[in-house]
Residue, then its C-alpha position, 0 to 999 in steps of 0.5 A: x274548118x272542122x273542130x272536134x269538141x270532147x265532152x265528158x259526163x260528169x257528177x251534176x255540179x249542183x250535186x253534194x257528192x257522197x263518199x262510200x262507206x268504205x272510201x273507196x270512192x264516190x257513191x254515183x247511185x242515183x246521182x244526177x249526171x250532167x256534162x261538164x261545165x267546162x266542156x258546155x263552154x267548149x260546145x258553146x265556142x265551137x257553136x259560135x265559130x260555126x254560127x258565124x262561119x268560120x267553122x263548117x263542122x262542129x263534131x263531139x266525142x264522149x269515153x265512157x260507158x252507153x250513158x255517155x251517149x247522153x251527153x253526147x246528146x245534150x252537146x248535138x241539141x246545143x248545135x253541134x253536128x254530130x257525136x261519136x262515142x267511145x266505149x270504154x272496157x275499163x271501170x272507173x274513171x278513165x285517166x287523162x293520158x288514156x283520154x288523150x291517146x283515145x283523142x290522138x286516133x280520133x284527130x287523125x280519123x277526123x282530120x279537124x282543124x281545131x280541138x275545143x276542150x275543157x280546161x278541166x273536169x270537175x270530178x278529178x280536177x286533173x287538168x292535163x288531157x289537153x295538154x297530153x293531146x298536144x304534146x303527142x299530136x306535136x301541135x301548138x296549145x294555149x290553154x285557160x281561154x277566156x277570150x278567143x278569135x280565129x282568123x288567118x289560121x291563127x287562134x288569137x287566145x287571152x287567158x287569165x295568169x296571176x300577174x293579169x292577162x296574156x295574149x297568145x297567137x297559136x297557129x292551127x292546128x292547135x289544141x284550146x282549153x276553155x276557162x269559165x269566162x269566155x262564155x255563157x253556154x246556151x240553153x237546148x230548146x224543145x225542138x233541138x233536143x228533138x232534132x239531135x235525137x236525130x243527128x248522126x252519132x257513130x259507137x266504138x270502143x276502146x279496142x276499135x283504136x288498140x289503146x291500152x286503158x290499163x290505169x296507171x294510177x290507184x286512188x289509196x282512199x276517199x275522204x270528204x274534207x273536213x268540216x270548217x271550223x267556228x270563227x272567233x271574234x276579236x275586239x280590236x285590231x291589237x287583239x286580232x294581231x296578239x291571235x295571229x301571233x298566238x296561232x304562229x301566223x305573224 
């Protein structure tokens, strides 16, 4: 089974992000860069899969500009096999529904079985090219895993709703977005990050696959959110029911 794995770089999580002077968005010079959190998960899980030989293949593909190829990288030193990257003729951010109908001509190229990606991320927070992949590809989807099996050609999938947990059976080929909590993904160690300098990665561009990236959707302004206000202490429980009542919250 081969599973196709996106990945996206993303501004590092660890990093405070700017706004520029002029909101006209995030200020990205000599910002740390990193791969999405959400898509590491999806690596790692892919890796797993292949680890315990339920998958033969483990295949990453990043849309961006040159330095996407990074993140492609980090992703081959984690285990998988090979990357593809899609060169974007666009500036910006590229838009989910675009994303997912660069990802339809990539599964139809690379027949996998399986599609592991991020439930989100964690620059836009969009969540929606997961579920734009399965609506035009026709195929099953569950999404917010925090537990996965493949077995049978099914995808046995628990994810977190607000009343709990549910379980889902998905049969492949199937689309999965992966939560926080299905795993912990590994660290590269020396001698992989030198071994994937040397696994295979293929360049193409947005126009290899005739997909209009003409964006659809224009951000009016950036702006940082406003700073939390100081607290107030009350003395008693009578007194913190007169402040609710006084701040119309009771």
């Amino acid at each position: 089974m081969k599973i196709l794995v996106p990945v996206k770089r993303v501004i590092d999580y660890n990093v405070k992000v700017k706004v520029k002077a002029d909101g006209s968005g995030i200020d990205l010079a000599n910002v740390k860069m990193s791969m999405n959190p959400f898509d590491e998960i999806s690596v790692e899980a892919a890796i797993r899969l292949k680890e315990a030989g339920t998958a033969s293949e483990v295949v990453l593909v990043s849309i961006g500009d040159k330095k996407a190829s990074e993140t492609i990288r980090a992703g081959l030193a984690m285990g998988a096999d090979r990357g593809i990257l899609i060169e974007a003729d666009t500036d910006g951010d590229i838009e989910p529904l675009v994303v997912a109908k660069l990802l339809v001509k990539v599964v139809e190229e690379e027949t996998p079985q399986l599609v592991i990606l991020g439930k989100q991320a964690i620059d836009n927070d969009m969540n929606a090219t997961g579920q734009m992949l399965a609506a035009l590809l026709g195929w099953g989807q569950a999404t917010f895993a925090s537990e996965m099996e493949i077995a049978d050609g099914k995808a046995v999938v628990t994810r977190e709703v607000d009343g709990g947990l549910q379980t889902m059976t998905v049969t492949l080929p199937a689309i999965i977005t992966t939560d926080l909590r299905l795993n912990e993904p590994r660290y590269a160690s020396l001698p992989n990050i030198m071994k994937a300098k040397k696994k295979p990665m293929s360049e193409k561009t947005t126009a290899d696959y005739g997909v209009d990236t003409s964006p659809r959707l224009k951000v009016i302004a950036t702006e940082e959110p406003a700073g939390r206000e100081a607290g107030i202490r009350v003395g008693s429980v009578d007194g913190l029911v007169e402040k609710l009542k006084e701040m119309g919250l009771v």
